[in-house]
N, CA, C and O atoms as a Tinker XYZ file with bonds, in Angstrom:
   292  protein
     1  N    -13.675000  -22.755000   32.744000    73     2
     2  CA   -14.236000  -23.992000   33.269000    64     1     3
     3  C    -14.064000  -25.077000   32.218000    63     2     4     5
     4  O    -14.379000  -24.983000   31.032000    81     3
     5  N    -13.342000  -26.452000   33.023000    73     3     6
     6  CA   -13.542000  -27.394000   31.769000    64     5     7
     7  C    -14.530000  -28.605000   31.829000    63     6     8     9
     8  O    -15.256000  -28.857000   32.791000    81     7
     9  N    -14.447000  -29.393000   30.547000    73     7    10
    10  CA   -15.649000  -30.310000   30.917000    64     9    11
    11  C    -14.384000  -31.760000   31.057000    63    10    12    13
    12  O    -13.158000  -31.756000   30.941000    81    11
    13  N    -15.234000  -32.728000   31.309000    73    11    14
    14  CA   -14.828000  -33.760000   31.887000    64    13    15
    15  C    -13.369000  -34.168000   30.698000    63    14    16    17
    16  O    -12.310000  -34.704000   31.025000    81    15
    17  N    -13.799000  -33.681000   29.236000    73    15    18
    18  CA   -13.012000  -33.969000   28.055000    64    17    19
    19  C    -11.558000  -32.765000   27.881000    63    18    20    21
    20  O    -10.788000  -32.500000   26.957000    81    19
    21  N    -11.631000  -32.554000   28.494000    73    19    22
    22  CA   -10.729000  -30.777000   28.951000    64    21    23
    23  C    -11.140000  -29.789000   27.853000    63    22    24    25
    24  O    -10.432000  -28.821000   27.573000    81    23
    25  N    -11.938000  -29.972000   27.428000    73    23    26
    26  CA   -12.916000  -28.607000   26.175000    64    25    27
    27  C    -13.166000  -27.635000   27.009000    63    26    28    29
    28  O    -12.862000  -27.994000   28.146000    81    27
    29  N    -13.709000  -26.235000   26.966000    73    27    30
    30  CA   -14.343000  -25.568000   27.350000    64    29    31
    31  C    -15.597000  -25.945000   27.465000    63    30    32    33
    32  O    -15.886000  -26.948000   26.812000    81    31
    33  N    -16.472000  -25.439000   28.117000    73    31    34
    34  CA   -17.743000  -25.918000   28.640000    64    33    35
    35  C    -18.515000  -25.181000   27.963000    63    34    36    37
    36  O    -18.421000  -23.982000   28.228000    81    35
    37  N    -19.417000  -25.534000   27.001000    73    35    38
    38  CA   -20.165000  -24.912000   25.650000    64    37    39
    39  C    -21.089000  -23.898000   26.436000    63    38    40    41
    40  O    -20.767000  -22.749000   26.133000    81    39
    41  N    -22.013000  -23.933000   27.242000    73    39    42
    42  CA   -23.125000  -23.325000   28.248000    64    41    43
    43  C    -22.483000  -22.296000   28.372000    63    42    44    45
    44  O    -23.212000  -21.305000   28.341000    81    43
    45  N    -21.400000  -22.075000   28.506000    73    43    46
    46  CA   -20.677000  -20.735000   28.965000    64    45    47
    47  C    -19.581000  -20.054000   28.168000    63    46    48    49
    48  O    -18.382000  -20.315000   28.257000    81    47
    49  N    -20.242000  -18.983000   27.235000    73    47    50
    50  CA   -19.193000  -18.444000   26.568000    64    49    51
    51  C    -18.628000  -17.677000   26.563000    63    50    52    53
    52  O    -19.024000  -16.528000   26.763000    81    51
    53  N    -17.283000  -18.068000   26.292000    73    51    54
    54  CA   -16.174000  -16.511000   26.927000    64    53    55
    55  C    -16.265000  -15.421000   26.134000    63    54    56    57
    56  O    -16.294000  -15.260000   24.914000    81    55
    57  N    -16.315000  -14.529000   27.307000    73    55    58
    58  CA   -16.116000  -13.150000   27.089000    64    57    59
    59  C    -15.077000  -12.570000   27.718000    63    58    60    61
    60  O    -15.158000  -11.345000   27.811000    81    59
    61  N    -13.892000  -13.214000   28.288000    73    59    62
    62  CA   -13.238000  -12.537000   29.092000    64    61    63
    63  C    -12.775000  -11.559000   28.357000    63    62    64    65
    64  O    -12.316000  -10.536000   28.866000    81    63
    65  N    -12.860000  -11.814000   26.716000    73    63    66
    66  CA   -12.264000  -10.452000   26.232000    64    65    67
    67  C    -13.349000   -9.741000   25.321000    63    66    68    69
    68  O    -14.273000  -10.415000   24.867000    81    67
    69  N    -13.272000   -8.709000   25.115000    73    67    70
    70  CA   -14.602000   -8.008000   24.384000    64    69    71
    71  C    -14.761000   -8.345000   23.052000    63    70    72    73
    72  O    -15.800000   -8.490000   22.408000    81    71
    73  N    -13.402000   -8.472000   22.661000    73    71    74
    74  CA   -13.809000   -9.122000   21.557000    64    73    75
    75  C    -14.867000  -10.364000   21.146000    63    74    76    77
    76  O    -15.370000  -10.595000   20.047000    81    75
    77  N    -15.054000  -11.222000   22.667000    73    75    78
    78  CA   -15.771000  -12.767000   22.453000    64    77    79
    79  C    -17.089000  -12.189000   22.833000    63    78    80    81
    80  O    -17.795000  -12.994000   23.440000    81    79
    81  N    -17.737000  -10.732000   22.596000    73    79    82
    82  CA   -18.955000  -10.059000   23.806000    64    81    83
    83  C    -19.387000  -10.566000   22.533000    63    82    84    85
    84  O    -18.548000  -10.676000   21.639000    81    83
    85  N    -20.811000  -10.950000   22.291000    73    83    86
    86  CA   -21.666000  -10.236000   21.168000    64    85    87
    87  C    -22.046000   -9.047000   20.894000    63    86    88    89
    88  O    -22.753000   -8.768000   19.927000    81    87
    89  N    -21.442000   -7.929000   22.041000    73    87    90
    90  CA   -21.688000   -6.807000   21.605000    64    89    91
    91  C    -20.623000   -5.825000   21.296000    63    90    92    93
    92  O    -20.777000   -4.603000   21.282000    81    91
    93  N    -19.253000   -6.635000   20.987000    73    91    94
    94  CA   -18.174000   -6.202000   20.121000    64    93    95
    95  C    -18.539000   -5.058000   19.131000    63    94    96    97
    96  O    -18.056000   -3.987000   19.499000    81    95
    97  N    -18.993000   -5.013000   18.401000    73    95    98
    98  CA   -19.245000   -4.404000   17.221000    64    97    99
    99  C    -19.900000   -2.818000   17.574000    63    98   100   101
   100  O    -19.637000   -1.723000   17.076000    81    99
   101  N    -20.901000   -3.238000   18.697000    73    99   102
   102  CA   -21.403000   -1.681000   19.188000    64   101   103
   103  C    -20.341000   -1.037000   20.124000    63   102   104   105
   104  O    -20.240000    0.186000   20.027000    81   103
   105  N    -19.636000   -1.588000   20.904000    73   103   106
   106  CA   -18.014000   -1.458000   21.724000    64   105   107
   107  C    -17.396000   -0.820000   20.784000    63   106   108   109
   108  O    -16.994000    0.278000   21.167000    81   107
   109  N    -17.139000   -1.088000   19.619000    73   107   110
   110  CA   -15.696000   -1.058000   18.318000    64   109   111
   111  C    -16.643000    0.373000   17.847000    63   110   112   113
   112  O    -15.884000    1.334000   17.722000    81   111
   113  N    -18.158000    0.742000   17.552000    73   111   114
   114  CA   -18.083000    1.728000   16.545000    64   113   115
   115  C    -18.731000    3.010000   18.132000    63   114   116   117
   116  O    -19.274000    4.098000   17.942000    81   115
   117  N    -18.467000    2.475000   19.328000    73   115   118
   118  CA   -18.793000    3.365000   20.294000    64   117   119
   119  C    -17.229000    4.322000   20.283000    63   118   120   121
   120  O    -17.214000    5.553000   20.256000    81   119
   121  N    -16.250000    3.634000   20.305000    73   119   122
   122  CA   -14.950000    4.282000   20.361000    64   121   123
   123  C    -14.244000    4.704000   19.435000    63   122   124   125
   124  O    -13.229000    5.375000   19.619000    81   123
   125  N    -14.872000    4.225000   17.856000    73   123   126
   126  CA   -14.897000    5.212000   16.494000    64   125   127
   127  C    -15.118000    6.059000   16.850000    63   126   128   129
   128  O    -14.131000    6.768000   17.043000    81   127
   129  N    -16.846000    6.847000   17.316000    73   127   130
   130  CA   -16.962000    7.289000   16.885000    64   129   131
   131  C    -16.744000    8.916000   18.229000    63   130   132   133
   132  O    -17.060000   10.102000   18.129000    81   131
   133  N    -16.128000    8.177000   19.242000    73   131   134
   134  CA   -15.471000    8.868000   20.271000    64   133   135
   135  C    -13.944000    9.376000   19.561000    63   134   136   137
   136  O    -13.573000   10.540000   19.715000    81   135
   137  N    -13.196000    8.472000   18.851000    73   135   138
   138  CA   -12.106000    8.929000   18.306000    64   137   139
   139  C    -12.206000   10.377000   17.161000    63   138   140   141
   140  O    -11.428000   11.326000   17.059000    81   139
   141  N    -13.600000   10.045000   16.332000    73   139   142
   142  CA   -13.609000   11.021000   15.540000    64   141   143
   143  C    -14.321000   12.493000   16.062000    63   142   144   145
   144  O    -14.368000   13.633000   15.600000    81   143
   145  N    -14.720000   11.975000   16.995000    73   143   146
   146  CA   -15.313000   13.472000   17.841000    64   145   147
   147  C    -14.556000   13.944000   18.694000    63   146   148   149
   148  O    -14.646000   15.155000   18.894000    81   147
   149  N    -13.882000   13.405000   19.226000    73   147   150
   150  CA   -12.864000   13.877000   20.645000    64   149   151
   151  C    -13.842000   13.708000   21.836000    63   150   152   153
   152  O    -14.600000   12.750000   21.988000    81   151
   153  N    -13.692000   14.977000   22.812000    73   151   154
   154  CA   -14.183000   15.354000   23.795000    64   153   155
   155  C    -15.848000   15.873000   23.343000    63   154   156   157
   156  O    -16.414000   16.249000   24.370000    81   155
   157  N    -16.557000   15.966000   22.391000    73   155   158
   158  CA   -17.414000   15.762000   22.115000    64   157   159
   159  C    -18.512000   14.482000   22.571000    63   158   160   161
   160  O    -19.408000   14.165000   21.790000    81   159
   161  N    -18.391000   13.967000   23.560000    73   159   162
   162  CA   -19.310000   12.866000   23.378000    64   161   163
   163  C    -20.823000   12.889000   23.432000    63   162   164   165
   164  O    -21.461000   11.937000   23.881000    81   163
   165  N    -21.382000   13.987000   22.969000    73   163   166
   166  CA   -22.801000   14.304000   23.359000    64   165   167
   167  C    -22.965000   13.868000   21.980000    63   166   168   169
   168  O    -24.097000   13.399000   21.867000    81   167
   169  N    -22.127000   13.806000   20.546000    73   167   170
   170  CA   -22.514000   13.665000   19.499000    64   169   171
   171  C    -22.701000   11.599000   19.550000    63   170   172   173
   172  O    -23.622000   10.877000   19.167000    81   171
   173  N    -21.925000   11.412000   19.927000    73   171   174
   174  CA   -21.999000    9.805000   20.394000    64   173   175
   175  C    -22.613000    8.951000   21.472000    63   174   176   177
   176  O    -22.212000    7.914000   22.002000    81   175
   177  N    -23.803000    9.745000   21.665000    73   175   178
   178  CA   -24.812000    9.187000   22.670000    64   177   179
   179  C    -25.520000    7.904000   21.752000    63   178   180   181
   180  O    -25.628000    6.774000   22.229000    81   179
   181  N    -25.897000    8.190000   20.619000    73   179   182
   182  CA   -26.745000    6.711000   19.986000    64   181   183
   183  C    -26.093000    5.290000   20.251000    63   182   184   185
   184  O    -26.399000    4.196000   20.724000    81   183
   185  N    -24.783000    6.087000   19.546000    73   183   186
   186  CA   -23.698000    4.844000   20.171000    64   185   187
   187  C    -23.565000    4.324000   21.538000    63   186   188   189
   188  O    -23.444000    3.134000   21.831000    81   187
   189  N    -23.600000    5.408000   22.421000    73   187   190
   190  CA   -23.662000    4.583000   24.101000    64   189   191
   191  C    -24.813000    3.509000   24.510000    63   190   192   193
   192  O    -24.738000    2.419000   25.078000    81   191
   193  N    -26.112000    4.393000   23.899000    73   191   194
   194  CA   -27.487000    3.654000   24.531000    64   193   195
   195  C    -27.329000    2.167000   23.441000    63   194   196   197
   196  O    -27.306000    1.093000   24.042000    81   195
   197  N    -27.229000    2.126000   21.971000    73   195   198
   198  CA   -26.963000    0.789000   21.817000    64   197   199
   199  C    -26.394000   -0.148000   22.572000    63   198   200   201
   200  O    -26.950000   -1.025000   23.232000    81   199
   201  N    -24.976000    0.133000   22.413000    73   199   202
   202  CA   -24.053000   -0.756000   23.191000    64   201   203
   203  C    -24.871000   -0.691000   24.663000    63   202   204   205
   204  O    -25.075000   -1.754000   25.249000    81   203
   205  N    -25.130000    0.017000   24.989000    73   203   206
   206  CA   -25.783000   -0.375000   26.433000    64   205   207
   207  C    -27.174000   -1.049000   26.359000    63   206   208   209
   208  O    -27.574000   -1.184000   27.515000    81   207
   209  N    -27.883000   -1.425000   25.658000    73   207   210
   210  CA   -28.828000   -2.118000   25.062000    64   209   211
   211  C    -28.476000   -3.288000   24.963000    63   210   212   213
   212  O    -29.125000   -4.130000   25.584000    81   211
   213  N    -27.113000   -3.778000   23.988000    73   211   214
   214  CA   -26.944000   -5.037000   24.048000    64   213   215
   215  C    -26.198000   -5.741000   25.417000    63   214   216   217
   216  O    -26.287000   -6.908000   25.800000    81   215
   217  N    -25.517000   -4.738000   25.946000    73   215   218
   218  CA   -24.933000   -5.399000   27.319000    64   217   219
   219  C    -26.173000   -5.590000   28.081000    63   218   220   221
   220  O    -25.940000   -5.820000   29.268000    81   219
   221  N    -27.451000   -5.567000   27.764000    73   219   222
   222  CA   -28.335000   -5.898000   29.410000    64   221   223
   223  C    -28.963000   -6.782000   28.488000    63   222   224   225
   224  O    -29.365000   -7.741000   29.146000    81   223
   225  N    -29.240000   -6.924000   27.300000    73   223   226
   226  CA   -29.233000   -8.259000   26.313000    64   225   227
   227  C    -28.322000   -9.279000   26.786000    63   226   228   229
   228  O    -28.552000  -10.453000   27.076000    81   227
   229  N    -27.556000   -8.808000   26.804000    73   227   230
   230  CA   -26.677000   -9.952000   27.010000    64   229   231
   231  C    -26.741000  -10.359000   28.417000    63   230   232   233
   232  O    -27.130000  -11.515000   28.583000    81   231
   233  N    -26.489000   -9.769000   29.343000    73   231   234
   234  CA   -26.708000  -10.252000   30.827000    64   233   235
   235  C    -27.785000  -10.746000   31.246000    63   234   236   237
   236  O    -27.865000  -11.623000   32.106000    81   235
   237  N    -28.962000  -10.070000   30.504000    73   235   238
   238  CA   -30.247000  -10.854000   30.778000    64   237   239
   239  C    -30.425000  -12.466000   30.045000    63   238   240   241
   240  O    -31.036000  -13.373000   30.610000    81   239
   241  N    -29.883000  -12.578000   28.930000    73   239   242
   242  CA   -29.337000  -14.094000   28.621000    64   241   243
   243  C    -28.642000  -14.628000   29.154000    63   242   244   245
   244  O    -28.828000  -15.845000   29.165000    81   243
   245  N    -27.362000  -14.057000   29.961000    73   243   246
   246  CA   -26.531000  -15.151000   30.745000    64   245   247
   247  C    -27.467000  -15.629000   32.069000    63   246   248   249
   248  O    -27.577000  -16.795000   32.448000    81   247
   249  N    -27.975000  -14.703000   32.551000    73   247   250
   250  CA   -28.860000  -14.786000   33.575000    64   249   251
   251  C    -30.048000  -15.903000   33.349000    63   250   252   253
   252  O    -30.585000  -16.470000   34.300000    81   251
   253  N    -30.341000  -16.114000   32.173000    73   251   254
   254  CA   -31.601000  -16.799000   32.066000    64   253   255
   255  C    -30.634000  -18.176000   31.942000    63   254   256   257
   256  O    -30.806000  -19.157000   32.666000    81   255
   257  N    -29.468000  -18.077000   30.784000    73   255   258
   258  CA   -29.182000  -19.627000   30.736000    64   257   259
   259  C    -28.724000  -20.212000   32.199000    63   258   260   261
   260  O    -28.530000  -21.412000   32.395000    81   259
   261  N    -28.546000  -18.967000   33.418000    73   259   262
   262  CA   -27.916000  -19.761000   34.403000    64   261   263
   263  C    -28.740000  -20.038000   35.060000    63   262   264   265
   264  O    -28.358000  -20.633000   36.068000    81   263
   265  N    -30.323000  -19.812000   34.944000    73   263   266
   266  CA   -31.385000  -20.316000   36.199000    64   265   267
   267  C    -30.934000  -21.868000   36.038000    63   266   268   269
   268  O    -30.608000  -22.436000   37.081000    81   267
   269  N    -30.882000  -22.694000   34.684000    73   267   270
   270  CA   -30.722000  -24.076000   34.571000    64   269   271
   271  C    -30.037000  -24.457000   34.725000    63   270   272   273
   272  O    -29.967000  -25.665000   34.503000    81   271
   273  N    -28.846000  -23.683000   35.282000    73   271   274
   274  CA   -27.039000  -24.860000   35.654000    64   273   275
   275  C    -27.590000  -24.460000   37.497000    63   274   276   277
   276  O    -28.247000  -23.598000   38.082000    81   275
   277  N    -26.731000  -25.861000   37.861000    73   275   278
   278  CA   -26.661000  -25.614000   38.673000    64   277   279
   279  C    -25.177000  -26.260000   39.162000    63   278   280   281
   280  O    -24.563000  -27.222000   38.700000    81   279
   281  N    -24.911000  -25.537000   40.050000    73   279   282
   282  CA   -23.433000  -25.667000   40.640000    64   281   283
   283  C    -22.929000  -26.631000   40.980000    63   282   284   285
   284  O    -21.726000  -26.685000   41.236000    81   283
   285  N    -23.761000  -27.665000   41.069000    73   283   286
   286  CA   -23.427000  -28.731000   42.129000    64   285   287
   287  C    -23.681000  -29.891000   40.658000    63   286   288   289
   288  O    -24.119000  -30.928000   41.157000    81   287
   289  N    -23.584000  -30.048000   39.334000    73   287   290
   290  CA   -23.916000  -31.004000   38.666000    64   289   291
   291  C    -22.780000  -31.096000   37.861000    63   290   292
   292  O    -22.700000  -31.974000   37.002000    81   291
């Protein structure tokens, strides 16, 4: 989405790639630590429930900043 100046529109930040998630970092050491275990993933459960911690962090913030946009402004 752009703004009237052709910038990106600050209110809304990309994530189209995981890298732009804020929860990059729990993503990056979830699949460490899947690489160093293999088919083991019962040893890499801490790692799942984080990263899954910050993804409903995070959705519950996009969710809140979007009660105040509204579509039509």
């Amino acid at each position: 989405m752009a703004t009237k100046g052709g910038a990106a529109a600050a209110a809304y930040p990309s994530a189209a790639r995981i890298s732009d998630s804020p929860c990059y970092h729990q993503y990056s050491a979830s699949l460490k630590c899947l690489e160093e275990f293999g088919s083991d993933k019962s040893k890499c459960q801490d790692h799942f429930d984080v990263y899954k911690e910050c993804k409903k962090k995070e959705r519950e913030a996009r969710l809140e900043r979007n009660k105040t946009r509204s579509l039509f402004s």
